[in-house]
N, C-alpha and C positions, 0 to 999 in steps of 0.2 A: 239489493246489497246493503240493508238498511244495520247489518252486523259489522260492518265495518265502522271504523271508529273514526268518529265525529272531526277531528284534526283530517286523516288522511282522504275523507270526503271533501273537506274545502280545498288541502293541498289539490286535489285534482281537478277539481271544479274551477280555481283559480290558473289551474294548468292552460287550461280549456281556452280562455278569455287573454292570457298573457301570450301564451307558447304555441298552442296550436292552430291559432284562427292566424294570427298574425303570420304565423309560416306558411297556410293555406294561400294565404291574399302573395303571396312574393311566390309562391311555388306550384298553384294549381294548373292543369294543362288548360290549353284552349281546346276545348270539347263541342261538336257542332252543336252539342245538345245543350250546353249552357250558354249561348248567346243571351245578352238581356235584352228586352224585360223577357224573361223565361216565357214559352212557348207551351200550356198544359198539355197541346195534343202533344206536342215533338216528345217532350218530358214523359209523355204515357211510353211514346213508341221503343223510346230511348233505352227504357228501365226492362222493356218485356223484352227487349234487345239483347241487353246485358245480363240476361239470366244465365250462369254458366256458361257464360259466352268473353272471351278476353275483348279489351276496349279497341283494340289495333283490328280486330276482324271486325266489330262490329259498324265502327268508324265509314268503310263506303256502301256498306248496306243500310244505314240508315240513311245517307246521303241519296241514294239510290228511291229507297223507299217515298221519302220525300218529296224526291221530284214524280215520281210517280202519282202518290197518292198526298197528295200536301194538306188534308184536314180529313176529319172524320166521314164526310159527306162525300168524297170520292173514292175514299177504301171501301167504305158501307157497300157503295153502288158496283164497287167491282165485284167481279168473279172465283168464286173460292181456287179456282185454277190461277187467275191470273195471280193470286196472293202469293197463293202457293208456289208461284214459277219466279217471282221476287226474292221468295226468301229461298230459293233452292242453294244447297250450301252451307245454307246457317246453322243448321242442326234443327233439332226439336221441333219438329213441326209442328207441333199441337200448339205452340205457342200463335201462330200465324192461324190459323184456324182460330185461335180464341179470339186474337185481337179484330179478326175478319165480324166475329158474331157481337161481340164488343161494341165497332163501330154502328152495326146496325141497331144496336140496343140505343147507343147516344144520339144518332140520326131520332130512332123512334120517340124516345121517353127525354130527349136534353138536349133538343132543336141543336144537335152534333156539336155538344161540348161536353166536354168532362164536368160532372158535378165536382163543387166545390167540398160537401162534405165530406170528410171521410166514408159515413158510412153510408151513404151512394156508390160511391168509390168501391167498398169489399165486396160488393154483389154484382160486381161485371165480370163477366168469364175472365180468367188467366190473371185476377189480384186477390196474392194471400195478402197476410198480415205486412211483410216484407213492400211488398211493392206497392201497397194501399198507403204504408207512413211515406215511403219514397215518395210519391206522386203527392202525397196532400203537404208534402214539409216542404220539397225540392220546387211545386207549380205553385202553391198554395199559401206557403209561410205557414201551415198549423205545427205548433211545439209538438211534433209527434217525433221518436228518434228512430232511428232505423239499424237496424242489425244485421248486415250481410256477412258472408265469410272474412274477408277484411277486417269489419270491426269487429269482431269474435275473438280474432288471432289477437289484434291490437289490444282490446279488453283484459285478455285472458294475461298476454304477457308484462301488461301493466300489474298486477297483482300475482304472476307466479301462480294462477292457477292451473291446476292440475288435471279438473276434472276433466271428462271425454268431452269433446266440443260437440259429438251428435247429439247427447243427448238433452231429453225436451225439459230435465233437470239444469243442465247447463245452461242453455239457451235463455230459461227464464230468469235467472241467475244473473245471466250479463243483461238481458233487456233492463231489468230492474236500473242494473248500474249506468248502463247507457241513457236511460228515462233523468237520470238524478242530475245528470254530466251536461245535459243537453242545455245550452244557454239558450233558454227560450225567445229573447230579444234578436236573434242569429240563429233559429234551427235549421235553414239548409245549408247555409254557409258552415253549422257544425257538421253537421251529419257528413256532407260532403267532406271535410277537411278531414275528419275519420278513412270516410272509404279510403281516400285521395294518401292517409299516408301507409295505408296496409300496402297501395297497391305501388308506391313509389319506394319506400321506404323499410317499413317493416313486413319484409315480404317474407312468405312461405322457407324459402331453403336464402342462405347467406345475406337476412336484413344486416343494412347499413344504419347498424346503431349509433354510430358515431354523428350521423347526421339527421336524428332524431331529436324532435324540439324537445321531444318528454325523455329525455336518455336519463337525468338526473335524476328520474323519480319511479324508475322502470325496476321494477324488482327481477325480471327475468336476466335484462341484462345486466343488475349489479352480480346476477349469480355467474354470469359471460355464457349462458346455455339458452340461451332467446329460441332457437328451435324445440328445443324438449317442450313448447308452449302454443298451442293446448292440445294436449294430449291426443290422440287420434286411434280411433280402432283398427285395426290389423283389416288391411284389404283382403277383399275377400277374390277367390280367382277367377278372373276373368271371362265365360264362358266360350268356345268357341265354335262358331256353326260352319257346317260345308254343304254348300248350298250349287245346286243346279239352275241353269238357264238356258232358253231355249231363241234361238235367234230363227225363226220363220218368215221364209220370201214367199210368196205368194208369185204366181205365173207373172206378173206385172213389178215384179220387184219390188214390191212396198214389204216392210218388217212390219211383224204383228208386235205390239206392244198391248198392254193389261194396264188397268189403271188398279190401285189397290181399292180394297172396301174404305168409305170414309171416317168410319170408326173405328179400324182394326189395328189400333200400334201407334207407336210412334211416327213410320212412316207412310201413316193413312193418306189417302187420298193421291199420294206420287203416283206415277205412271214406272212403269219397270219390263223387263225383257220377263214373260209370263216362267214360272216353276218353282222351287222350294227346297225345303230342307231336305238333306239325303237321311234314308233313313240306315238305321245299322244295318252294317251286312250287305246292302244293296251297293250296285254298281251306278254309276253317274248316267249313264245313257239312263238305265232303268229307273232312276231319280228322274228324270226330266221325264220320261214319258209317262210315268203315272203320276206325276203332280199336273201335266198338261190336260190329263183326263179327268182328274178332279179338280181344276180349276175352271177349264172352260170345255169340257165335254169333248175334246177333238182325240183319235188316234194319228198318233204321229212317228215319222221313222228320224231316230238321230242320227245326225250324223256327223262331220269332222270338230274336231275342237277348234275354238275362235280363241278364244284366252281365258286366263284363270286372273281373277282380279284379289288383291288381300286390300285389306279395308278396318279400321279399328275405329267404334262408336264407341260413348263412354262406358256402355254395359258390358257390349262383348265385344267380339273380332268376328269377320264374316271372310271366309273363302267362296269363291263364288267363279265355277266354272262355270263358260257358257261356248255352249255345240251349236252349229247350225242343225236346224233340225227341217222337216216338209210334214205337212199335213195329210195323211193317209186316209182319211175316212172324218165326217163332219163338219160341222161349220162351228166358231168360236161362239161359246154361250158363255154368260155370265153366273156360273156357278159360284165361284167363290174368287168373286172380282166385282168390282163395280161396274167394267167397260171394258171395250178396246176398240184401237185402231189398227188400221195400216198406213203407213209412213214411209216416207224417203228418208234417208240419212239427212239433207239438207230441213225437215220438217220437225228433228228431234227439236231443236232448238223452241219449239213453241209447246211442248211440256215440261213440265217440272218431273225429273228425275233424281232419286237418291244418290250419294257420289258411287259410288260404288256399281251402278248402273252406269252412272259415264264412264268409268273405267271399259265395260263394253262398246259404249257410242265412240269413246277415243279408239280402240284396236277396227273399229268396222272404217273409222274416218281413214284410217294410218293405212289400208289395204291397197296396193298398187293399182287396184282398179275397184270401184264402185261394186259388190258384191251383186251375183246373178242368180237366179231361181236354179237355172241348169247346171251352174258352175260347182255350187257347192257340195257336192258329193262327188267331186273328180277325185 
């Protein structure tokens, strides 16, 4: 933002140092993750936590996590399931998967601590540019700034910018300006006191301008239209799948469960009631039983409906019936799955399941009596 004129760089710069740190230090929350002297693993765990993740969700899973895994050297050493059954809920799986291969890289190559440099730092699974300055400014003290959505919004309505905030033109636009702003003698105390007023203050729909330190110097809100800032692309719709499941008992009661492939999606690696997407035209029985044959090779006969689950992820929505179904012909092969078991209802509890899968483990728990092999086709 070096086109911006010379007075209105210092007015802001002097903003920074008068207005914003000093309302930071009286107004930021106590956050488990900023306890001092700052903690660089909790500080890793914290940030890959918070990726599109609001602070109030994130808050007893990381608590949680913690005590679970309290340094690199005991995440490393767990099991990509157990990681996995940690963050069940939190969304984004691949993030938990990253930070899983992550800790083994720090165990291997940085006797399990976070390197100091930055650019050790941007070559560990799951740190882009974003989460590389967060960690080296927030654990680290390096003047690097940081630009999340928060400071974006914040950025863009301090100048009345207009351009679309996706794009990788904008983006570079406000790093620039954030880079200039940053008081390098205080960079996580800036950065933070940034996020800290997007997320309190000048928030997305009805900010409280009136109790913004920078209100006086805010061009969006001398125009009173703080929202029209920064501009945003037109969502695009929604996608929505209707999806089959198949709930199989076994002569012994146990339910068959699938785990997914570990590379296939976002929800790699979960465990799930085994079937898939319906296709056009087809009927829901007929959905389950030709996904159950292309998934694990077994012919099956369905049968009564158990529940229809709805469920909205940030990409799409998923409807998701599931039938009790029995095994007619084969035994479960891992065609297009990574595993399976058979389980008791009281056993779900030690996989990791997507929500929308528990929405099924909840209607089997909810059942007046414990489902039977024999029962389910009455």
């Amino acid at each position: 933002m070096s086109d911006l004129p010379a007075k209105t760089l210092r007015t802001l710069r002097l903003a920074v140092r008068r207005r914003l740190l000093p309302w930071f230090a009286k107004n930021a929350r106590e956050l488990p993750w900023r306890m001092e002297p700052r903690n660089p693993y909790e500080v890793w765990i914290s940030e890959i936590m918070l990726q599109q993740t609001r602070v109030e969700t994130v808050i007893p899973y990381f608590r949680r996590f913690l005590a679970r895994f309290p340094n690199a050297a005991a995440l490393a050493a767990a099991s990509p399931q157990d990681v996995l059954k940690l963050w069940e809920g939190l969304g984004y799986y691949s993030r938990a998967r990253q930070i899983h291969k992550a800790a083994q890289i720090l165990v291997r190559d940085h006797a399990g601590k976070l390197p100091n440099a930055p650019a050790q730092l941007a070559v560990l699974p799951g740190l882009g540019p974003y989460t590389t300055a967060a960690i080296a400014s927030l654990a680290f003290g390096h003047p690097l700034a940081v630009l999340d959505g928060n400071v974006i919004r914040v950025l863009a309505r301090l100048l009345a910018l207009r351009d679309d905030a996706g794009r990788p033109a904008t983006r570079r636009k406000l790093q620039r300006l954030a880079d200039i702003l940053l008081y390098q003698e205080r960079a996580a105390a800036t950065n933070e006191a940034w996020m800290e007023l997007g997320a309190l203050v000048c928030t997305p729909r009805n900010p409280r301008c009136t109790e913004c330190p920078l209100h006086n110097i805010c061009r969006a809100a001398k125009l009173k239209n703080p929202e029209a800032f920064p501009r945003k692309k037109k969502k695009m719709k929604v996608p929505h799948k209707v999806v089959g499941a198949a709930v199989i008992l076994n002569a012994r009661n146990r339910i068959l469960i699938a785990q997914r492939n570990p590379e296939g999606g976002m929800l790699a690696g979960l465990w799930e009631f085994p079937g898939g997407k319906q296709a056009p035209g087809e009927t829901m029985k007929a959905c389950i039983a030709r996904e159950l044959k292309e998934e694990m090779g077994i012919e099956i006969e369905v049968g009564p409906h158990l529940v229809t689950v709805h469920h909205a992820y940030t990409h799409f929505t998923i409807e998701l019936h599931a039938h009790f179904a029995r095994i007619q012909s084969g035994r479960p092969r891992h065609l297009d799955c990574a595993g399976h078991a058979w389980v008791t209802a009281d056993e779900f509890d030690h996989y990791p399941f997507s929500k929308a899968d528990h929405g099924i483990i909840h209607a089997l728990r909810a059942l007046p009596k414990p489902p039977r092999h024999h029962d389910c086709f009455k």
